[in-house]
TORMAR-479953 format. One record per residue: x, y, z of N, C-alpha, C in turn; chain; residue in three letters. Coordinates in Angstrom, 1 decimal, always signed. Atoms other than C-alpha are relative to their C-alpha. Example, Ala and Ser with C-alpha at 12.3 -4.5 7.8 and 13.67 -1.06 7.14 Angstrom:
% TORMAR-479953
+--------+--------+--------+--------+--------+--------+--------+--------+--------+------+------+
:    nxx :    nyy :    nzz :   caxx :   cayy :   cazz :    cxx :    cyy :    czz : unit : code :
+--------+--------+--------+--------+--------+--------+--------+--------+--------+------+------+
:   +0.9 :   -1.2 :   +0.0 :  +12.3 :   -4.5 :   +7.8 :   +0.9 :   +1.2 :   +0.0 :    A :  ALA :
:   -0.9 :   -1.1 :   +0.0 :  +13.7 :   -1.1 :   +7.1 :   -0.8 :   +1.1 :   +0.8 :    A :  SER :
+--------+--------+--------+--------+--------+--------+--------+--------+--------+------+------+
//
This chain:
% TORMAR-479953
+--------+--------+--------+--------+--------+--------+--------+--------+--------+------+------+
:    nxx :    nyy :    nzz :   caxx :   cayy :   cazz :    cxx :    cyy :    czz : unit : code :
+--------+--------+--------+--------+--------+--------+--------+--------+--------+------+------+
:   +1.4 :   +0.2 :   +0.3 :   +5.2 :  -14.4 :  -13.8 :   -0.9 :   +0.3 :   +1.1 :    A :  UNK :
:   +1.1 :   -0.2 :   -1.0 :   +3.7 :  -13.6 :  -10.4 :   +0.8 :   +1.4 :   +0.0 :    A :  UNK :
:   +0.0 :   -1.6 :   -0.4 :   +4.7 :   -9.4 :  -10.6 :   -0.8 :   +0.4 :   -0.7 :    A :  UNK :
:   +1.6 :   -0.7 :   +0.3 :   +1.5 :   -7.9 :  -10.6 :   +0.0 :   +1.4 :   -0.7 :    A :  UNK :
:   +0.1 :   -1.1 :   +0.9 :   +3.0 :   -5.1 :  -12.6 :   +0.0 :   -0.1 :   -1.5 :    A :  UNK :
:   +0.4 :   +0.6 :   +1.1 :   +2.9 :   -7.5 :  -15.5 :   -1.0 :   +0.6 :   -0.4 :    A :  UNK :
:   +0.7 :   +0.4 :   +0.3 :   +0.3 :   -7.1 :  -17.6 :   -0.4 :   -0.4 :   -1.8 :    A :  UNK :
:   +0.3 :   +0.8 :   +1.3 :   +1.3 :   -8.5 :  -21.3 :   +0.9 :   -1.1 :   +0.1 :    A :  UNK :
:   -1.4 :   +1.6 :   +0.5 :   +3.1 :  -11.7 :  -22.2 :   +0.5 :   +0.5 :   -1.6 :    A :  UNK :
:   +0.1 :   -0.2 :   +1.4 :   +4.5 :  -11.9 :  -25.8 :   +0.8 :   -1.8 :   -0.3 :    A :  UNK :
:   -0.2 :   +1.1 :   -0.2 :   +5.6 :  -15.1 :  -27.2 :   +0.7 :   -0.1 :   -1.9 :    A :  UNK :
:   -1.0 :   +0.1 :   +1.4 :   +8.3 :  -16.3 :  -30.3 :   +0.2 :   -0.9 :   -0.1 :    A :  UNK :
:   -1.0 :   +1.4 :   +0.4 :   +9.3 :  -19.6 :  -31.9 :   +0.6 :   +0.2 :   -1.3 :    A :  UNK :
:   -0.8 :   -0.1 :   +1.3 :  +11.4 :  -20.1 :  -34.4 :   +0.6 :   -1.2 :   -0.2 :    A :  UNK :
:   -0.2 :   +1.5 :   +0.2 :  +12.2 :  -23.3 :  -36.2 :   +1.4 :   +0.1 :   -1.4 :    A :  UNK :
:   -1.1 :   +0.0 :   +0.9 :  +15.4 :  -24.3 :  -38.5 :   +0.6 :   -1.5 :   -0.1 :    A :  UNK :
:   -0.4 :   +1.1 :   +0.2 :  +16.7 :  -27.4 :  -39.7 :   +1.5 :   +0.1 :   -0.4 :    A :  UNK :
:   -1.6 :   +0.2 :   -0.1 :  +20.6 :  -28.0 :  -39.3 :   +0.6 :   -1.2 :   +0.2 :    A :  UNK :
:   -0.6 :   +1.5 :   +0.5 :  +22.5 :  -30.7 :  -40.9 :   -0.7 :   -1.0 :   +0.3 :    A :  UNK :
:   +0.8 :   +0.6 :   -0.3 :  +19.2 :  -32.5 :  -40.9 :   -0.8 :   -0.1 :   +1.2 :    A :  UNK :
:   +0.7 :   +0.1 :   -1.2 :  +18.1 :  -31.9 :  -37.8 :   -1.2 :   +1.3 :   +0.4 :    A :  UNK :
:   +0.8 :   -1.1 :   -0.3 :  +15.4 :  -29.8 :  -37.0 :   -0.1 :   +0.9 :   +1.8 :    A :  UNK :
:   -0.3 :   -0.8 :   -1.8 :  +15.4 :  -27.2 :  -33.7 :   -1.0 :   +1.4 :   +0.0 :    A :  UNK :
:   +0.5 :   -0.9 :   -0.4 :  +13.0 :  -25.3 :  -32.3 :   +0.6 :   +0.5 :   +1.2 :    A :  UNK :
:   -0.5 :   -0.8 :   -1.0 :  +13.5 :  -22.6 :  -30.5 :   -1.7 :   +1.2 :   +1.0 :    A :  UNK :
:   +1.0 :   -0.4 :   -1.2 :  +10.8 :  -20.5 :  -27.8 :   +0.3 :   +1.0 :   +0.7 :    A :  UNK :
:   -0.5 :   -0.6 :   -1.2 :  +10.9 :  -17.6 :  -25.7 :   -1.4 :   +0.9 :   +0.1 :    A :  UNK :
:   +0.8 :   -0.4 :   -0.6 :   +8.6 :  -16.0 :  -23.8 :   +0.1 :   +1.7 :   +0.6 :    A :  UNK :
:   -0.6 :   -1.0 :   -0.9 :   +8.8 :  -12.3 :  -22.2 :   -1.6 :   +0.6 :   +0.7 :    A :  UNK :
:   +1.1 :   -0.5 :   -0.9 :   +6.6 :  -10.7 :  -19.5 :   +0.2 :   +1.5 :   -0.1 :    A :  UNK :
:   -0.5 :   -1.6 :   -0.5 :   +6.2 :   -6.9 :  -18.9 :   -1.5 :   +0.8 :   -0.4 :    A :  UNK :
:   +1.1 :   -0.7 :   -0.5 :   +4.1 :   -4.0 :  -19.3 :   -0.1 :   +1.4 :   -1.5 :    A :  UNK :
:   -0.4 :   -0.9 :   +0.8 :   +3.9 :   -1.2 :  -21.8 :   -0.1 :   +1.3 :   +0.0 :    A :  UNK :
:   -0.4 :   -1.3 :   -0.6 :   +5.4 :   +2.5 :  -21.6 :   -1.4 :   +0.4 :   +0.5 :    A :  UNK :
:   +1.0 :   -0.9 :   -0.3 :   +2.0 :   +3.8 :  -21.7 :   -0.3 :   -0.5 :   +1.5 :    A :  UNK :
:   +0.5 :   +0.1 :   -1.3 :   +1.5 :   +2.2 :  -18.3 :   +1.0 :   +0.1 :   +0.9 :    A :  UNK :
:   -1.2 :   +0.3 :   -1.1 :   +4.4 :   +3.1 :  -16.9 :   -0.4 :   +1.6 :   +1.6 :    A :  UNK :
:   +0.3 :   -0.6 :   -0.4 :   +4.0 :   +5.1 :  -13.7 :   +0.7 :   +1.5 :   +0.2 :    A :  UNK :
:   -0.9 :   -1.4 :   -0.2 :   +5.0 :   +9.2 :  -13.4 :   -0.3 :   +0.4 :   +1.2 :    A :  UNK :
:   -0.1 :   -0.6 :   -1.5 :   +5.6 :  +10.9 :  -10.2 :   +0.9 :   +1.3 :   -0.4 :    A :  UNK :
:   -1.1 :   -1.2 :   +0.1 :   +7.0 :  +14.2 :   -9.7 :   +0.6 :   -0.2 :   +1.6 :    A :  UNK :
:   -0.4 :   -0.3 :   -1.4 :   +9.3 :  +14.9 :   -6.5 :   +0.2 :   +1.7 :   +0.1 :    A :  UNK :
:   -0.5 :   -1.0 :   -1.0 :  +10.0 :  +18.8 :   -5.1 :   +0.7 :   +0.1 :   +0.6 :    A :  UNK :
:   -0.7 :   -0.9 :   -0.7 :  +12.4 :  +20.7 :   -3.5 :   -0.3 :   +1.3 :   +0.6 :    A :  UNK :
:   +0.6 :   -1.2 :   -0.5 :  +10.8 :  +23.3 :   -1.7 :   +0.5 :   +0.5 :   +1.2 :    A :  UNK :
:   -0.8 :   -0.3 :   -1.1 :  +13.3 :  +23.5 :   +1.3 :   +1.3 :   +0.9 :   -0.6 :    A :  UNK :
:   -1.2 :   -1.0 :   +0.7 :  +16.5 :  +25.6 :   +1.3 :   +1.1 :   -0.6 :   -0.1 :    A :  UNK :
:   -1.1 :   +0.5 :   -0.8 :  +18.6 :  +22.7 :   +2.1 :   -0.2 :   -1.7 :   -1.6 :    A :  UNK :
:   +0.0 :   +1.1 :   +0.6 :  +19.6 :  +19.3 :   -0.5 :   -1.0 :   -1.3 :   +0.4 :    A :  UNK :
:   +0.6 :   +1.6 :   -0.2 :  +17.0 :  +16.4 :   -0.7 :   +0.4 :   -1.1 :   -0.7 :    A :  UNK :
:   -1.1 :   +1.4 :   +0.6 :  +18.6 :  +12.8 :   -0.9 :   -1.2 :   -0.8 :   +0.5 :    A :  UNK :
:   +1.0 :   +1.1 :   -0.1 :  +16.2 :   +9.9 :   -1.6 :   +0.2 :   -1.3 :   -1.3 :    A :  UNK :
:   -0.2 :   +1.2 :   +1.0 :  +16.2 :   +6.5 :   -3.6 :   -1.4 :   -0.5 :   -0.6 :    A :  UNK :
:   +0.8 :   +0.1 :   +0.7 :  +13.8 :   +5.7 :   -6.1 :   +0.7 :   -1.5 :   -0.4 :    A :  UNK :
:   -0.5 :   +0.9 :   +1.0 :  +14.0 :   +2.1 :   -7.4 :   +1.7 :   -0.7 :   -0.1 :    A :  UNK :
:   -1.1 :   +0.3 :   -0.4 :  +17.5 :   +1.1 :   -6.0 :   +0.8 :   +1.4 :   -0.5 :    A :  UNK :
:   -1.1 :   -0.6 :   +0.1 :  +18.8 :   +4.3 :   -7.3 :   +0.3 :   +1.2 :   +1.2 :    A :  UNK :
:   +0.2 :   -1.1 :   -1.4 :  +19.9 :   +7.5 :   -5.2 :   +0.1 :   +1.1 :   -0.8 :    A :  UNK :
:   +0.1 :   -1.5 :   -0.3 :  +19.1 :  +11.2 :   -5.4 :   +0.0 :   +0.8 :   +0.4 :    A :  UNK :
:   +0.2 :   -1.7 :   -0.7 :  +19.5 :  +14.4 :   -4.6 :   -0.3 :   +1.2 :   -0.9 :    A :  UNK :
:   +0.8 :   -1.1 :   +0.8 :  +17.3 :  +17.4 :   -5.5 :   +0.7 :   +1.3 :   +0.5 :    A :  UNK :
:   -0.5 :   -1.2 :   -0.8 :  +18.8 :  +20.7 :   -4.8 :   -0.8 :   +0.5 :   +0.5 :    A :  UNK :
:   +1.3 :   -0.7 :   -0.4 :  +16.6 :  +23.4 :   -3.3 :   -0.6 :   +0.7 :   -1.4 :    A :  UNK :
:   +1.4 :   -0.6 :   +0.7 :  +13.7 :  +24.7 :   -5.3 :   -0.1 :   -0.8 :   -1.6 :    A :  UNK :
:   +0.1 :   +0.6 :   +1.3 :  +14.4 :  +21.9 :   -7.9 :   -1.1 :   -1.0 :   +0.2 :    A :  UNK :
:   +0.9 :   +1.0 :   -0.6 :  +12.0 :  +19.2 :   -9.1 :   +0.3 :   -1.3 :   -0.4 :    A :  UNK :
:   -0.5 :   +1.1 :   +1.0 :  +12.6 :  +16.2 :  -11.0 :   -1.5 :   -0.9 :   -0.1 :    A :  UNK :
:   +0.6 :   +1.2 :   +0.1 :  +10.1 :  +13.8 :  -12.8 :   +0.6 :   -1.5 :   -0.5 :    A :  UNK :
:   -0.5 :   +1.8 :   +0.2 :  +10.3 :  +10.0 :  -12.6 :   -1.2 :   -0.9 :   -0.9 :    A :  UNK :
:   +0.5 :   +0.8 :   +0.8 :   +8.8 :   +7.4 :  -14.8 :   +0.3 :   -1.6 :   +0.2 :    A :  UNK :
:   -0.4 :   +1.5 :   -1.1 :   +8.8 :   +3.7 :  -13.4 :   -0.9 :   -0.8 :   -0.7 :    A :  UNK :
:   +0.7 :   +0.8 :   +0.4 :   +7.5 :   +0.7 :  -14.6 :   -1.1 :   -0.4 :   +0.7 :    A :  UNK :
:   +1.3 :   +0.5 :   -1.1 :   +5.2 :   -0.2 :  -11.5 :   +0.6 :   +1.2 :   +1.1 :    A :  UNK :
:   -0.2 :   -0.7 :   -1.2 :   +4.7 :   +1.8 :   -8.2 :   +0.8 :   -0.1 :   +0.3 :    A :  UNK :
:   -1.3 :   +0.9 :   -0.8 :   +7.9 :   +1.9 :   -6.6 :   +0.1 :   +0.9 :   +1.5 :    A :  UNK :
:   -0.5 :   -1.1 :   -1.6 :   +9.0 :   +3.1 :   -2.8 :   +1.0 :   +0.8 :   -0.1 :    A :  UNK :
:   -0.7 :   -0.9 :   -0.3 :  +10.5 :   +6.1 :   -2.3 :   +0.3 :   +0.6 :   +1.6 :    A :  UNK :
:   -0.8 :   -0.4 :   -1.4 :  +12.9 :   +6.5 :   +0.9 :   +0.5 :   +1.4 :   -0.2 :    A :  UNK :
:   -0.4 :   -1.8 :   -0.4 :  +13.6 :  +10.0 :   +1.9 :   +1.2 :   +0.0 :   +1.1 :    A :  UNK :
:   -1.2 :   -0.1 :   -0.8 :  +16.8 :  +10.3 :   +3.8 :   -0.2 :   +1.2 :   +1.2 :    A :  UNK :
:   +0.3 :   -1.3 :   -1.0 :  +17.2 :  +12.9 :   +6.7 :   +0.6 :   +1.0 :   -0.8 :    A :  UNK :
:   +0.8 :   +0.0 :   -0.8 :  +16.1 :  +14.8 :   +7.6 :   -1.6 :   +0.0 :   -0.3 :    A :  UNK :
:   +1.5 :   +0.8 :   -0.4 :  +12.9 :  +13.5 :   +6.3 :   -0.4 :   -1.2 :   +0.8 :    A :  UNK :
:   +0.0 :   +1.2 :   -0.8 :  +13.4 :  +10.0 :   +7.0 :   -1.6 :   -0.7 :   -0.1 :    A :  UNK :
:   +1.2 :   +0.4 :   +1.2 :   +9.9 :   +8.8 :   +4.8 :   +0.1 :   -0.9 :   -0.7 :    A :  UNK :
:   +0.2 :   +1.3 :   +1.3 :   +8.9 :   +5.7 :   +2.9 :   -1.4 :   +0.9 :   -0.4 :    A :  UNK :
:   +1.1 :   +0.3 :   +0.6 :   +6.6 :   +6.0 :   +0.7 :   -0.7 :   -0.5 :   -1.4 :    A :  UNK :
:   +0.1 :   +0.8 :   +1.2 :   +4.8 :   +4.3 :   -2.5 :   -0.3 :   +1.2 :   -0.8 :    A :  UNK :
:   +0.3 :   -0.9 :   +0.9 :   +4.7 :   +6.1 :   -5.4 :   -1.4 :   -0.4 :   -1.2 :    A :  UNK :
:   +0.7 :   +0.6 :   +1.0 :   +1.4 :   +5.6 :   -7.9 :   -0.1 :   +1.6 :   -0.7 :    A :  UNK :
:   +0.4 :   -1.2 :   +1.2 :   +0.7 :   +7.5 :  -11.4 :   -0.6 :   +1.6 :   +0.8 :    A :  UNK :
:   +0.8 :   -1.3 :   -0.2 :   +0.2 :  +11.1 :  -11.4 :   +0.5 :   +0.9 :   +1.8 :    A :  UNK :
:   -0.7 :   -0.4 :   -1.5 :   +1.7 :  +11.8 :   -7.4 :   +0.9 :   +1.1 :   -0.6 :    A :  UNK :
:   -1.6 :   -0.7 :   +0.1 :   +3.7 :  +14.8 :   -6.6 :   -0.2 :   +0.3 :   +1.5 :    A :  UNK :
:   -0.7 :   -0.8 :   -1.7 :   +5.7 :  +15.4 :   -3.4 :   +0.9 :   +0.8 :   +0.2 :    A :  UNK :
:   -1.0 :   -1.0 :   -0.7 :   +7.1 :  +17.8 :   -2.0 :   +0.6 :   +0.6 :   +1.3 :    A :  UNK :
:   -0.7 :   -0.5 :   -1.4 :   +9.6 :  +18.5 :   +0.5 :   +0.3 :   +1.3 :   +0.8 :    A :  UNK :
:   +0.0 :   -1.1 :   -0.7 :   +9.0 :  +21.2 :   +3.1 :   +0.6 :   +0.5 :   +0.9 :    A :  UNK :
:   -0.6 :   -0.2 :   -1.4 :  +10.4 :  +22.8 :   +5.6 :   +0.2 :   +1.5 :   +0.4 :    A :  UNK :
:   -0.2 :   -1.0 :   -0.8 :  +10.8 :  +25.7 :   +8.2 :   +0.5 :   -0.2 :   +1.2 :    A :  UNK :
:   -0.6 :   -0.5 :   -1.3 :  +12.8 :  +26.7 :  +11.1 :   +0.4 :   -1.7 :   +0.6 :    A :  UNK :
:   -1.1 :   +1.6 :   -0.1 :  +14.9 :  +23.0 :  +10.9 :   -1.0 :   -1.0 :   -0.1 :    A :  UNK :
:   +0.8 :   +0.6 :   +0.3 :  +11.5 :  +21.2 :  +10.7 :   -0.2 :   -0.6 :   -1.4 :    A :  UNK :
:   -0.3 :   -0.2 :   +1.9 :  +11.3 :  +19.3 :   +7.2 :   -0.7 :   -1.0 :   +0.4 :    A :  UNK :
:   +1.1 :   +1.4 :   -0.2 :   +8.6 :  +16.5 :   +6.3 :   -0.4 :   +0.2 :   -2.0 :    A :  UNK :
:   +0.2 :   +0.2 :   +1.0 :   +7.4 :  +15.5 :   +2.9 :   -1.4 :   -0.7 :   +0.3 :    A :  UNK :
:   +1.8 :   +0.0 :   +0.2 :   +3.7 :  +15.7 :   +1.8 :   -0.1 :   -0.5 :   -1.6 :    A :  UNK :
:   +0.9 :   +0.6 :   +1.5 :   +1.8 :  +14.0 :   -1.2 :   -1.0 :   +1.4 :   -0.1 :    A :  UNK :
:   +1.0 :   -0.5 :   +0.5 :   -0.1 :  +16.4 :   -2.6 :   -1.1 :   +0.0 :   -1.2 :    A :  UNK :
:   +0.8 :   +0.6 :   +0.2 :   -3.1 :  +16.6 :   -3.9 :   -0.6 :   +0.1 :   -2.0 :    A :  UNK :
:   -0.1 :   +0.2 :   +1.6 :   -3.6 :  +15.5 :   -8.1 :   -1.3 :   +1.0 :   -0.5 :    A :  UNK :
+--------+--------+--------+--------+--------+--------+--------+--------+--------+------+------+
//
């Protein structure tokens, strides 16, 4: 109830009478809906494998590939070496990883 990526509730009861007895039942759910979910693209624009985790999972992009993601709230994306990068991701973002002459860095570019 306090993740600020909430922003519907929904709410259910259901009632039933068993061997005289009556029983309610209740449930509650929090969350958010697809259309608000956030997309990000990532890049590969080096000549060399990019490995990074999105949302506890792990990645790797080959070179010149790209991959989009779709996430329920902004999430942090760690960039491994040789970037070695946090950063948040919100709607609409694309990064891409660059590099020349063993130098490599990851840029947000611009929407």
């Amino acid at each position: 109830m306090v993740d600020p990526g909430v922003t519907e509730t929904g709410v259910a009861i259901a009632h039933r009478t068993y061997k005289g007895m009556q029983d309610y039942y209740a449930v509650q759910l929090f969350g958010r809906p697809r259309s608000d979910s956030v997309h990000f693209v990532v890049r590969n624009d080096t000549s060399v494998a990019v490995r990074y985790r999105v949302g506890g999972r792990d990645y790797t992009l080959g070179p010149r590939y790209a991959r989009t993601h779709a996430e329920c709230t902004p999430p942090e994306l760690h960039f491994e070496a040789p970037l070695r990068k946090s950063l948040t991701a919100a709607n609409g973002d694309r990064f891409a990883a660059v590099g020349r002459a063993g130098e490599f860095s990851i840029v947000r570019e611009s929407r």
